[in-house]
N, C-alpha and C positions, 0 to 999 in steps of 0.2 A: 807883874810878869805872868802870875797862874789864871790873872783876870784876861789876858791878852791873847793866849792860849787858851782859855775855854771860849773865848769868843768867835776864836778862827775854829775851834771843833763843832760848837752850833752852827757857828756861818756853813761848814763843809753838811752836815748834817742836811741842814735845810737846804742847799743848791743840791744834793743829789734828790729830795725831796722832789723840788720843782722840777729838776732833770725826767725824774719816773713820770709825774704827771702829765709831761708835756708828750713822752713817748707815747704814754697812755690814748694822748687826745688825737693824734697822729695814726693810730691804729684805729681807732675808734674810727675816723675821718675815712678811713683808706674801705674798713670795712664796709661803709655804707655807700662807700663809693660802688664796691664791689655788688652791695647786694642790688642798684639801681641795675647796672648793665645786665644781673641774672635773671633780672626782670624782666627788662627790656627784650633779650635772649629769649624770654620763654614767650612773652609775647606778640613777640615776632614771627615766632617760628625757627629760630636761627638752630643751625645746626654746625658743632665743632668738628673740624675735619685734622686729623692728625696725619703727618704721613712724614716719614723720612728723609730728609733730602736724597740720600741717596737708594728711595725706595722705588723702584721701577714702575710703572703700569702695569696692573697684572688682566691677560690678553682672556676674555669669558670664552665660554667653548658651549656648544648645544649639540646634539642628538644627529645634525645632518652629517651627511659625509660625502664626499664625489669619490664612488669606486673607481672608477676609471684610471687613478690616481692613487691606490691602493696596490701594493706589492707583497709581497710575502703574510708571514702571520696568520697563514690558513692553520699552519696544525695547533696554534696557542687558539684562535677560535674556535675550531674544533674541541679542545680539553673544555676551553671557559662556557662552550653553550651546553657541553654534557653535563655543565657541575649546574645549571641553571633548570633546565628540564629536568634532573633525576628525581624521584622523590621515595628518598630512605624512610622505610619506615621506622627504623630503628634511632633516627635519629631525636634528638631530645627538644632539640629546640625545633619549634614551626619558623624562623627566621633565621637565614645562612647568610655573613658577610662573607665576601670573598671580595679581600683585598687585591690589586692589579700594583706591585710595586717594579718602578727605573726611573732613570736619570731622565731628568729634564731635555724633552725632543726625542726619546728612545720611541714613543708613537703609542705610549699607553692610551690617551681620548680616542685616537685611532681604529683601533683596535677593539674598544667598546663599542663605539659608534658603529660597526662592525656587525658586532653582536645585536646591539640595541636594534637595527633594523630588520636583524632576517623574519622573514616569515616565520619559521617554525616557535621562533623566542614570542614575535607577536601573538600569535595566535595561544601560545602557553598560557598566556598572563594576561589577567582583567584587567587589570591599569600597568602603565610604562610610564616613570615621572623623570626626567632629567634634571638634575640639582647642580648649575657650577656653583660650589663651594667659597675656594679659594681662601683668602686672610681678608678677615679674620672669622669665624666661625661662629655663624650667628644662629640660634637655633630658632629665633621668630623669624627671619625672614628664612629656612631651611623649612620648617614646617606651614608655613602661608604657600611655599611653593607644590608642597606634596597635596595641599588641599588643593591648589588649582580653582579656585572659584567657588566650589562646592560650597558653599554657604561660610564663605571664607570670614572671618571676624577680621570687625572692624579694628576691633582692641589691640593693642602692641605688648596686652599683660601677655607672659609665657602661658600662664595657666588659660588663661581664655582660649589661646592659640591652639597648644599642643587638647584640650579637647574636640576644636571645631577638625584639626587636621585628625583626631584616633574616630571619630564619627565617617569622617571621607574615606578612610581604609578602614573601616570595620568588617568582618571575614572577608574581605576579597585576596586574593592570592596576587600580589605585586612585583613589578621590579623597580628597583630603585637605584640610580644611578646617581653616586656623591663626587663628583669631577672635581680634581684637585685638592684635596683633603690636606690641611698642613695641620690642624690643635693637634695638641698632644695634652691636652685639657681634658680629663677621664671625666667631669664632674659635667661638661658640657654634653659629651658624648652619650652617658646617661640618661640626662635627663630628654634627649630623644628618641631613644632607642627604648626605654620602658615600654612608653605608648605602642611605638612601631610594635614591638614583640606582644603583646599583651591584646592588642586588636586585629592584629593580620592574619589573614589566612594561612592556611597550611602549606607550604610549600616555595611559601614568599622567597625572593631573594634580594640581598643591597650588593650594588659592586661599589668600591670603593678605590679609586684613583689616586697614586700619592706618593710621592718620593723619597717617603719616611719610613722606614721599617717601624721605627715605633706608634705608628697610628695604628698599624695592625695589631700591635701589641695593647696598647690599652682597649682598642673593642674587642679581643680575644677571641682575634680569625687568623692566628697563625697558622693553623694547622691548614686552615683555605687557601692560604695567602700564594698569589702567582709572583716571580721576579720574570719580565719582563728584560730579554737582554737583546743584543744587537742585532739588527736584520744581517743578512750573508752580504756576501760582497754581490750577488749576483743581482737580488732581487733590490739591493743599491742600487745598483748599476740601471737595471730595466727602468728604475723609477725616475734615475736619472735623466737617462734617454728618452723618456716617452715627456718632459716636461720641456727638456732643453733644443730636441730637435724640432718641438711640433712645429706643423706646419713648414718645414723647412724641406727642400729638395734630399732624395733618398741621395744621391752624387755630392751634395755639399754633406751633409751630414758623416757618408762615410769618410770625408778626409777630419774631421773631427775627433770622432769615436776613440784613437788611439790614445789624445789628450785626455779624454774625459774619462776613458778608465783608471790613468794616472790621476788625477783631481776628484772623483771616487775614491779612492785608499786613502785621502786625507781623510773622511768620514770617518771611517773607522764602523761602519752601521750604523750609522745614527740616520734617520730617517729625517728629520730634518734637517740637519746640513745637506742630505741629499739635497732635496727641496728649494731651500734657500740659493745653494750652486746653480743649480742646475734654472732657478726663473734668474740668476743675474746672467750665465751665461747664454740665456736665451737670445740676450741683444746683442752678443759680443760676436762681429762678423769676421773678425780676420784672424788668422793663424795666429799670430804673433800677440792680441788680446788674449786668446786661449792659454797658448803656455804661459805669458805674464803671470796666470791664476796659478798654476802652474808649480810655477818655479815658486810664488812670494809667499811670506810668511802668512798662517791661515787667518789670524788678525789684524793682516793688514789689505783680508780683500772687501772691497769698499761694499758695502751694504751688508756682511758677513756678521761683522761683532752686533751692530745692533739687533740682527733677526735672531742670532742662535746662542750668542751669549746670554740675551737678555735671561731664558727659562736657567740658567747657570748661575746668573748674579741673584735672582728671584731664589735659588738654593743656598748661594754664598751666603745672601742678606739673611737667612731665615738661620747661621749659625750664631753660636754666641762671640763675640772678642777674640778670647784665647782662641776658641777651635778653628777662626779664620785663622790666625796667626800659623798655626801649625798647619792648615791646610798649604796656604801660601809658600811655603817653607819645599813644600815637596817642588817649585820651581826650580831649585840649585838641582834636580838630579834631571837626564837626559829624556825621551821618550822611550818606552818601553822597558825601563828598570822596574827589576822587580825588588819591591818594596819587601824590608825586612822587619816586621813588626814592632819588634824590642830594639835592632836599632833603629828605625823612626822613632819612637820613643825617647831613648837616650839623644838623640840629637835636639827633640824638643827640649829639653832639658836643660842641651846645655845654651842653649839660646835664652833658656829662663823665662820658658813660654807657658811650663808648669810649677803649680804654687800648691801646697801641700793643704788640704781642706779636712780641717777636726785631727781624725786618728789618722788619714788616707794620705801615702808615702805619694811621692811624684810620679811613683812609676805607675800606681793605682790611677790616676787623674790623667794620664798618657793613656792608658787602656780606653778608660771612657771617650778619651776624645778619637781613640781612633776606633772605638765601636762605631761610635758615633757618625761619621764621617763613609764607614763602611756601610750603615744603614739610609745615609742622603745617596748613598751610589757613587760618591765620588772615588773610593775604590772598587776593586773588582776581580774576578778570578782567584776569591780566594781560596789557597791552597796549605793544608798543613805540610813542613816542614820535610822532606824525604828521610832528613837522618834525625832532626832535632826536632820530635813530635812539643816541645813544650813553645815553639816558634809559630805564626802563621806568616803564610808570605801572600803576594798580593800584586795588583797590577792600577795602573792608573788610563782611564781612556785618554786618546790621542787629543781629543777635543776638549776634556776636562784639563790636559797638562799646559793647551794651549791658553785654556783661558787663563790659567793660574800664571800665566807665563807672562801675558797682558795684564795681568794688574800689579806684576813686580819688575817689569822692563826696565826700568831703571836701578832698583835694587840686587838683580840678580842674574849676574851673563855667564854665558854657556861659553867657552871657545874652543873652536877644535882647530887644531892644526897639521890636522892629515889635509897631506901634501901643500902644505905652506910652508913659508919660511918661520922660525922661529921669533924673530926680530919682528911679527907682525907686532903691532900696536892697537889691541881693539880701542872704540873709541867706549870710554869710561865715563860716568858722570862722576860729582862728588858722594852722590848717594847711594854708591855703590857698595855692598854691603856684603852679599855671597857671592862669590866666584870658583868656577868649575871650569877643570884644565881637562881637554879630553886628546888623544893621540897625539901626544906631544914626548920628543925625546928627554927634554929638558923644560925645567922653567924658561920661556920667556926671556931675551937679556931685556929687553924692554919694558919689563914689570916695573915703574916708577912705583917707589913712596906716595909721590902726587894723589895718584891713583888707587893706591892702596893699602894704604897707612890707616884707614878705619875700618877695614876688611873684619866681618865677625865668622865665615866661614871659606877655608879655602879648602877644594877636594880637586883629587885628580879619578880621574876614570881614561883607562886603557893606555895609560902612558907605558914609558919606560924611563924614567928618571932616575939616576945611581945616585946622584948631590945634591945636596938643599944648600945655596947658599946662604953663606952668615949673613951679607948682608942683607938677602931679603926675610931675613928671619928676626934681622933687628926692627924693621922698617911693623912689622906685623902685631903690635902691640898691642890693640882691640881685640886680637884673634880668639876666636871662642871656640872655635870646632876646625880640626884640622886632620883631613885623612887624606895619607899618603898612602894607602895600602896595593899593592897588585904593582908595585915599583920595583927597581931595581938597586935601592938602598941600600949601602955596609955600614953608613955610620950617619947619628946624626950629630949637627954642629953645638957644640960644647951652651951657646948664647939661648937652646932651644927651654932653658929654666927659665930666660928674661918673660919669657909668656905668660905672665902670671894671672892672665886671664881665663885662659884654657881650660877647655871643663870636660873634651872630647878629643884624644886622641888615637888615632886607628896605624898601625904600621903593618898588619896582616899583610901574610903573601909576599913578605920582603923576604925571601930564601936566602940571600947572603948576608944580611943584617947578623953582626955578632956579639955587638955588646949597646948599653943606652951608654948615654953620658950620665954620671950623678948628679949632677945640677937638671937631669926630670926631677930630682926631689925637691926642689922652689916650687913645683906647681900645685900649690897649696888648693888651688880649688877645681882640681882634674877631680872627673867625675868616672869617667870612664877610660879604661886605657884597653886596648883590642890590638895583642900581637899573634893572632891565631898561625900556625904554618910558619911562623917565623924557621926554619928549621936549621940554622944555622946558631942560633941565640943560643948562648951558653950559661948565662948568667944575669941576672936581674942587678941594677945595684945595691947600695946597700941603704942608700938615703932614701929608697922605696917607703919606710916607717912613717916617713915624713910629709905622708899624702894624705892627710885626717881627712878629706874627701870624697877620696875615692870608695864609690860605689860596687864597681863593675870593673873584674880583671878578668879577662882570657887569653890564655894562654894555651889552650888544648893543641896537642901535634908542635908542640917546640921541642923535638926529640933529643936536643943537644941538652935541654935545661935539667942539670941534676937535683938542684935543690931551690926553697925561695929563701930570700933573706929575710934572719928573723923578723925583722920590725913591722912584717905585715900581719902580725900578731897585733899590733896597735893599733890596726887601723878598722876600728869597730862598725864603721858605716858600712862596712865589706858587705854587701848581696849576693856579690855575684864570684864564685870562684869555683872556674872549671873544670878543672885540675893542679892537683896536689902532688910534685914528686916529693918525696921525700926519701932521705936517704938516712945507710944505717948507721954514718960514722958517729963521732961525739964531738962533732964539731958544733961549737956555741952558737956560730953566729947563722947556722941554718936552720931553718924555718923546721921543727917536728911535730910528729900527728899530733900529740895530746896541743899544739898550740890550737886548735885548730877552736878549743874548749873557751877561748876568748872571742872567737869570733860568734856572735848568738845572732847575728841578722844572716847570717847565710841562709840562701834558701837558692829550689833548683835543682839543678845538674852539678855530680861531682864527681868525677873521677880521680883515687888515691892512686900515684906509683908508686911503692914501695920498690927502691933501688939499694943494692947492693944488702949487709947483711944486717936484720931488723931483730934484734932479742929483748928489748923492752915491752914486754906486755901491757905495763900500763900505761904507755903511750895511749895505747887505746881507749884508755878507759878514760884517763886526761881529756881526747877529745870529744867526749859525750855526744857524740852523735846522736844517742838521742832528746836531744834537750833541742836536734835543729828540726821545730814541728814543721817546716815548707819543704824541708826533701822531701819530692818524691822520686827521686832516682842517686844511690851512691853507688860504685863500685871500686871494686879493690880489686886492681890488679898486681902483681907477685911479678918484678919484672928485672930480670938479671941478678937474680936473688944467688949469694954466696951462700955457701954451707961452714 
């Protein structure tokens, strides 16, 4: 028996033996297979082409321009040729970058192109080189171009190059023009700008094109840096009309003109949309052509998404994953919402679109992504806060909302139902995922399950709804983000804990709202809960403790609210808490200052009520305020204080 058993443990021994050898020889085989075709490859000639399926064609651009076809942008020429001819002498460096930063089609080539030809810029400068750039950023073919022949080297080493190109600019005073600039690769950027700075004459200058704020940031021309923002409606318009009527009778054109100021305003300034409008409705002869453009959706006018989206998807593509996701996301809100920093944020969040990276909380990695996003251009007009300086708010272009709207048409519909009947039925796919209720008195009775049973956002904007039905609150069991705020709500339905997915809920601006149901304490993974103005709200419940979750509570202006309930003392992931009544009775079960000494993540804005009569001094000290190192704003205010 122990002979029979050591025979099967050699046997095992040696077949994994032969096993390794044979992998061995299989690797072996594969590798030499490999190193023939490297062969092959190198002496071929063969070159590897990598490219994305869904990577677009990226369109090269030169030095020419048809003024004739040029609108507006005379005073941003003017600033940009003054910063080109001045020559400071105080300045430190003989080489000035002056970055040209907007959004894809805003008419930055344009605009250079502009400059690059006027006489007075010519005649400044001993050499003019035009460089399209573009992805990916190669610094021997960016320096073979600035040599221009000039005893251009044969070699493809860097080091051969970048000296044949610092000999062809040695002291001459240059301009240099980088069209399209996307690295954000500091180590690239370097290694050709030594040479440039180190051989160029005094007074040189690089413009630099690019829809990255941070490109200007790693070559360290913020301080130069231009933003680029929308032409006026007017000089839209002229460029419009001079493209779309040419050639056409001044009598037929004027019966037009009316149309095409209305199909202008879908631009929003973008100079290419101009453009692209205005050569498709070049061909279009009849009334009833015109307003079709008109009236349709801006992505569904034929030849429209591929001209003007493409420089948009070329931005999209150049995002990471996550920050497409979050961008995409801004589709569930309407056109011309102004975007509120921190909640964009928290709603990425609760979609679980942010993932917490080393020491950095979620809401640190929502920041980045929406710097981020503000630096490609795809926001805009931003503005700090009027009352709440620790907020910024922000705007989305008409064209950037359209496109993001095109690549989630299936996942995310808008409905409004000013002046329709309620009973409409949008048509839904299965993949319907966010859904926004806009001037509606009520839900919908036609809301199906069918339709909406995998729903992970539902918002409403400008309604008036008083009731949520149970049933469609049963039916919503995916639900992740759910704002009913600017309603006319008194109560919600008892089944609204079955959400136990919920990680965003907003009831702001609900004035007759008077109490929650305690079953919101099921919603174990609500992240954020936003009852601002509620001012009717007299009382939190008490199963509140029971939110280990939640982040983010406001509450500020719920004038009725005397006290919180204690158990929000337990709830240590607290961030965000914007107000604090507290009152002077001895009553147990309400929330007092010194609790406040548990909560160590608060940080922020916080306003204390102290209500009614307050004689515990060490309340105060219980809650250690200063142990919360992220305020930087608390106050206390003394409010219906007894004696």
């Amino acid at each position: 028996m122990v002979l029979y058993t050591l025979s099967l443990l050699l046997f095992g021994q040696v077949s994994r033996v032969i096993l390794r050898r044979d992998i061995a020889l299989i690797i072996k085989d594969l590798n030499d297979k490999l190193t023939v075709i490297a062969n092959q490859r190198q002496a071929y000639n063969l070159q590897s082409i990598e490219r994305s399926a869904e990577q677009p064609e990226r369109n090269k651009s030169s030095s020419f321009v048809d003024i004739s076809k040029v609108f507006g942008r005379d005073n941003e020429k003017d600033i940009l040729i003054s910063r080109l001819l001045s020559e400071n002498s105080q300045e430190e460096r003989a080489l000035l970058v002056i970055p040209i930063i907007g959004m894809g089609g805003v008419g930055k080539t344009t605009l250079t192109q502009r400059v690059y030809d006027d006489e007075n810029v010519k005649s400044h400068f001993e050499m003019r080189i035009w460089v399209c750039v573009s992805d990916p950023f190669d610094e021997i073919k960016i320096a073979k171009a600035i040599t221009d022949g000039n005893g251009v080297s044969n070699s493809d080493e860097l080091e051969a190059v970048l000296q044949c190109m610092s000999k062809s600019i040695e002291g001459k005073k240059f301009l240099l023009v980088l069209d399209d600039v996307w690295t954000q690769n500091h180590t690239k950027w370097e290694q050709l700008e030594l040479p440039l700075m180190q051989n160029c004459g005094q007074g040189s200058r690089i413009i630099v094109t690019t829809r990255k704020e941070e490109v200007a940031i790693i070559m360290g021309a913020t301080p130069h840096m231009m933003h680029l923002k929308q032409l006026s409606m007017q000089n839209c318009l002229s460029l419009f009309n001079h493209i779309a009527f040419l050639d056409r009778k001044e009598d037929v054109s004027t019966v037009f003109r009316a149309i095409g100021e209305g199909i202008v305003k879908k631009c929003k300034g973008l100079p290419l949309a101009s453009k692209t409008l205005a050569s498709l409705m070049r061909y279009k002869k009849t009334m009833k052509e015109w307003q079709d453009v008109l009236d349709s959706k801006i992505w569904d006018i034929e030849g429209f998404e591929q001209q003007v989206f493409q420089p948009l998807f070329l931005s999209y593509h150049d995002l990471a994953p996550a920050v497409r996701r979050c961008l995409l996301y801004c589709a569930t809100f309407p056109k011309d919402y102004v975007f509120d920093k921190n909640i964009l944020i928290e709603l990425w969040m609760s979609q679980d679109y942010l993932h917490s990276r080393g020491n950095h909380e979620k809401e640190v990695i929502g920041q980045i992504f929406f710097d981020n996003l503000v630096m490609r251009s795809f926001f805009q007009d931003l503005v700090d806060d009027e009352f709440d300086k620790l907020t910024m708010r922000c705007k989305m272009h008409d064209i950037v909302h359209d496109f993001v709207q095109s690549l989630t048409e299936k996942e995310c519909v808008i409905m409004e139902l000013s002046g329709a009947s309620n009973k409409t039925e949008p048509l839904v796919s299965n993949k319907l995922r966010h859904f926004t209720l806009m001037s509606a008195p009520e839900f919908p009775s036609s809301m199906s399950s069918q339709n909406y049973k995998n729903l992970r956002t539902l918002t409403t904007f400008n309604c008036k709804i008083s009731a949520v039905d149970l049933k469609l609150i049963s039916e919503l069991r995916c639900l992740r983000t759910l704002n009913l705020s600017h309603n006319g709500l008194q109560e919600l339905p008892q089944n609204i804990g079955d959400l136990i997915h919920l990680r965003y809920l907003d009831l702001s601006f609900n004035r007759s709202l008077k109490k929650l149901p305690t079953t919101l304490g099921n919603l174990f993974n609500l992240q954020t809960l936003r009852l601002l103005r509620c001012r009717a709200l007299k009382e939190l419940p008490k199963s509140m403790g029971k939110l280990i979750s939640l982040r983010h509570l406001y509450i500020q202006f719920c004038d009725q609210l005397k006290y919180l309930p204690k158990g929000i003392c337990r709830l240590t992931s607290l961030q965000t808490l914007d107000m604090c009544p507290v009152y002077g009775s001895e009553d147990d079960e309400a929330f007092k200052l010194g609790d406040l000494g548990s909560l160590d993540q608060l940080q922020g804005a916080l306003t204390i009520k102290v209500l009614g009569d307050w004689k515990d001094a060490n309340e105060a000290e219980n809650a250690r305020m200063w142990n919360k190192n992220n305020f930087f704003i608390w106050e206390l205010m003394l409010a219906m204080r007894t004696t």
